[in-house]
N, C-alpha and C positions, 0 to 999 in steps of 0.2 A: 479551384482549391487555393489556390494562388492569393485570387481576391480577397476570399474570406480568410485568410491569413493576418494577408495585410491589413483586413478590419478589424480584427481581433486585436491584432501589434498596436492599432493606433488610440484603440481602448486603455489598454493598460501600460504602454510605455512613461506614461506621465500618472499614472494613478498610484500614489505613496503609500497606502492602503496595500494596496497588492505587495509590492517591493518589501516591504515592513514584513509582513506575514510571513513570504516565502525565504527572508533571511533567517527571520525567527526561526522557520523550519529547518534549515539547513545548520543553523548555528548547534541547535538543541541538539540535534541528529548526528552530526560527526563529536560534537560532546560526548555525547554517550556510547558515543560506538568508540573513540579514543579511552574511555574510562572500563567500558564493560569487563574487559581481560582484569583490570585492577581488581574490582570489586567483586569478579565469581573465585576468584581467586582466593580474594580477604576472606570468603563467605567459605572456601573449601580448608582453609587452614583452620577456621572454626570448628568445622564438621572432623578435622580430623584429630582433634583435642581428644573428644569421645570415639573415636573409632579404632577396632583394636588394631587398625593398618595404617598407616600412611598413604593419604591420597595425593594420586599427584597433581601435580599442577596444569590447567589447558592452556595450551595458545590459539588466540583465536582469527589471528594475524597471518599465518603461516600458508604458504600454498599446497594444497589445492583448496584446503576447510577454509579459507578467506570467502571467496565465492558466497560458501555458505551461510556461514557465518552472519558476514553483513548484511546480507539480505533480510534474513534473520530478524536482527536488530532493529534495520530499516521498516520493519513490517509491523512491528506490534501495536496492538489496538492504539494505546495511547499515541501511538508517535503520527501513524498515520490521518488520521481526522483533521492535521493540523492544513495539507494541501484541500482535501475535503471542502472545510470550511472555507478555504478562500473561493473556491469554486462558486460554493452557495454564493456567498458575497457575491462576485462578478454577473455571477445570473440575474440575482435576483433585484441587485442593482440595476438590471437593462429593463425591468419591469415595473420597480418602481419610481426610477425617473421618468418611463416612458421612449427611454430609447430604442427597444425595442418595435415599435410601434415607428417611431420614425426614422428605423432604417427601414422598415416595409414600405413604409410611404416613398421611401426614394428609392423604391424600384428590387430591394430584397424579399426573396420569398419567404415564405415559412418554413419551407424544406429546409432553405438556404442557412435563416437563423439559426436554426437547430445544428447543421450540419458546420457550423460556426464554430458553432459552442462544440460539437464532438470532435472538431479538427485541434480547439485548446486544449482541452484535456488527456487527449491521445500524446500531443507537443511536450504537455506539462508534464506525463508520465515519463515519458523518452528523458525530459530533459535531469528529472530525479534519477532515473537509471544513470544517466550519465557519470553524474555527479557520484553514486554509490559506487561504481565503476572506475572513475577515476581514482576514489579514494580508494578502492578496497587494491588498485595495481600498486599506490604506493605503498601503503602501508606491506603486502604483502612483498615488495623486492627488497623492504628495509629488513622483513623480521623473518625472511628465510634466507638458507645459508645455501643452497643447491637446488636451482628452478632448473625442472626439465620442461620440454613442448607437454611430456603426459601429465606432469603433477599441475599445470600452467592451466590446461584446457577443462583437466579434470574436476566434473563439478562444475564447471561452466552455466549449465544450462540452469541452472537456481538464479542468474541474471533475466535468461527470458519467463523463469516464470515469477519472478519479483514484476518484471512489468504487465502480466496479464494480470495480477494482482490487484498492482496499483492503480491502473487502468480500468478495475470491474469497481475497485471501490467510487470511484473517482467518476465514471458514468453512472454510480447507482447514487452518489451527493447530487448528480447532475437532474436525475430525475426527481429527488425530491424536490430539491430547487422548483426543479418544472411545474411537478402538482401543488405546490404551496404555494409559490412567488413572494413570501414575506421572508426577509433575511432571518431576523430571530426567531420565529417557529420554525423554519425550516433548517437550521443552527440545531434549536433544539430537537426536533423531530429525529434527525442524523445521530446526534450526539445519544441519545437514550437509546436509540435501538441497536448504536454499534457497540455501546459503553455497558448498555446494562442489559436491556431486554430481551437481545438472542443469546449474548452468554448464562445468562441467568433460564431461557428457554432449554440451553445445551444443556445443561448441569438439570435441571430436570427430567433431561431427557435418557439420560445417563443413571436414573436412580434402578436398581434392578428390579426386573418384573413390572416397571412402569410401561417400558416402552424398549424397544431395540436400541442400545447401544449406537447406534452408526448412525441415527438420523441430523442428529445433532450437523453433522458432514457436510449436509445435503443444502443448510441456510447460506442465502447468499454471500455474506459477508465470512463466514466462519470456514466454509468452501474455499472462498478467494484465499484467506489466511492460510488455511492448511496448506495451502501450493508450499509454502517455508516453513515448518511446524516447528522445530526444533533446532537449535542450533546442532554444530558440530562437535563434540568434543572425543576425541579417539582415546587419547589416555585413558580417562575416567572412564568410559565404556570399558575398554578392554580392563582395566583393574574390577568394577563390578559385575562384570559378563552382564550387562543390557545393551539393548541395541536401541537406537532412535534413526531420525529418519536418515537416508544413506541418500536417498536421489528425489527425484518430483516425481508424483504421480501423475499419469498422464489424466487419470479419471479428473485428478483436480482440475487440473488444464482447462479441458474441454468443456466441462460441467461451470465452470465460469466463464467462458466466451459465451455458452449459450445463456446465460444471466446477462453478460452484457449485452449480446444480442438484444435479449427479450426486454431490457429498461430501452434500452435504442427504439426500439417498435412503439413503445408505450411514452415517448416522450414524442415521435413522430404524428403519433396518433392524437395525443391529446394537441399538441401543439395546432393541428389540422381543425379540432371540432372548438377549441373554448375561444374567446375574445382575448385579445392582446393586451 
């Protein structure tokens, strides 16, 4: 595992391409998780123009709802396709230069490639976890006024399942990668079916008397997501009496490992039968 590490490290340690991207990603991402509290905010002082109540204000910074919160943010369609695509990049780059092909020649298997590529992208979720992680600790010790161990831990677990998330998206860019191998159709392949074609499938699927309600759930991507569905806001819940989501479903959990599982199988598989 070691090895293919270090092959993976000496890949992109020098590739400006990657480094560009995954700054971009980071820069936009704690952007908008810095602005977010601002601007639901601006958007609730408007709603409460017309409301015969005053609504109050969220925080979305504060411990334990940090956790969730950010995750939250970190997750949404738009935001996340941005590691995605560099994924495709790095793939489909070892295919069509041929590198690929001439790390097999110098004695790597196909297993090996593959399990290459799955040890990067497990690395590059971890290391996004981190990052969300690090920020969501500061931000939350600056904008709460009394951390206990229970308010601290509570809610925690929307960390691990932000990474099964990130993780199921990020093996299933992997395998498109795999069955395409050309950057820009497989760019775009990714990009239509996480951006338009299963949300636009969901919302179909959701019309009444079409079809059950719940199926929509069950799509790989829309699965993955739902592990974070909603942000946290307590205020405004308790002033409206709705409730949204309070913890992870564990149905989500699982039901996306075995997604990741089943693209894992199927990049194994094909990587086994097609030509390099």
């Amino acid at each position: 595992m070691r090895k293919l590490l270090k092959i993976e490290w000496q890949k992109i340690k020098t590739y400006k391409t990657f480094w560009l991207v995954i700054s971009l990603y980071f820069v936009f991402l704690l952007s908008g998780i810095m602005l977010a509290e601002l601007i639901f905010n601006a958007m609730i002082d408007d709603l409460s123009k017309n409301s015969p109540f005053p609504l109050p204000h969220v925080s979305f910074y504060t411990f334990p709802d940090i956790w969730h919160n950010i995750t939250y943010f970190a997750s949404i369609r738009f935001v996340v396709i941005f590691p995605a695509v560099l994924v495709i990049i790095l793939v489909c780059n070892e295919f069509s230069f041929k590198t690929s092909r001439q790390n097999i020649l110098n004695g790597l298997s196909r297993t090996d490639f593959v399990t290459s590529k799955l040890i990067l992208v497990t690395v590059l979720s971890f290391f996004i976890l981190l990052v969300i992680m690090i920020s969501s600790l500061i931000l939350g010790i600056i904008h709460t006024d009394e951390i206990t161990v229970q308010s601290f831990f509570h809610k925690f677990e929307f960390l691990g399942g932000f990474f099964i998330q990130m993780l199921t998206l990020l093996v299933f860019s992997l395998f498109i990668a795999f069955m395409i191998r050309s950057t820009a159709l497989s760019i775009a392949v990714f990009t239509f079916y996480v951006i338009i074609m299963e949300p636009i499938l969901v919302m179909i699927l959701k019309i009444p008397n079409f079809q059950p309600n719940t199926v929509g759930r069950y799509f790989p991507i829309n699965n993955a997501l739902n592990i974070v569905e909603y942000p946290s806001v307590t205020g405004l819940i308790k002033t409206l009496g709705f409730r949204l989501q309070e913890n992870v479903v564990f149905q989500d959990i699982f039901l996306s490992i075995g997604y990741t599982l089943l693209f894992c199988f199927l990049i194994y598989f094909s990587m086994r039968k097609r030509d390099i």
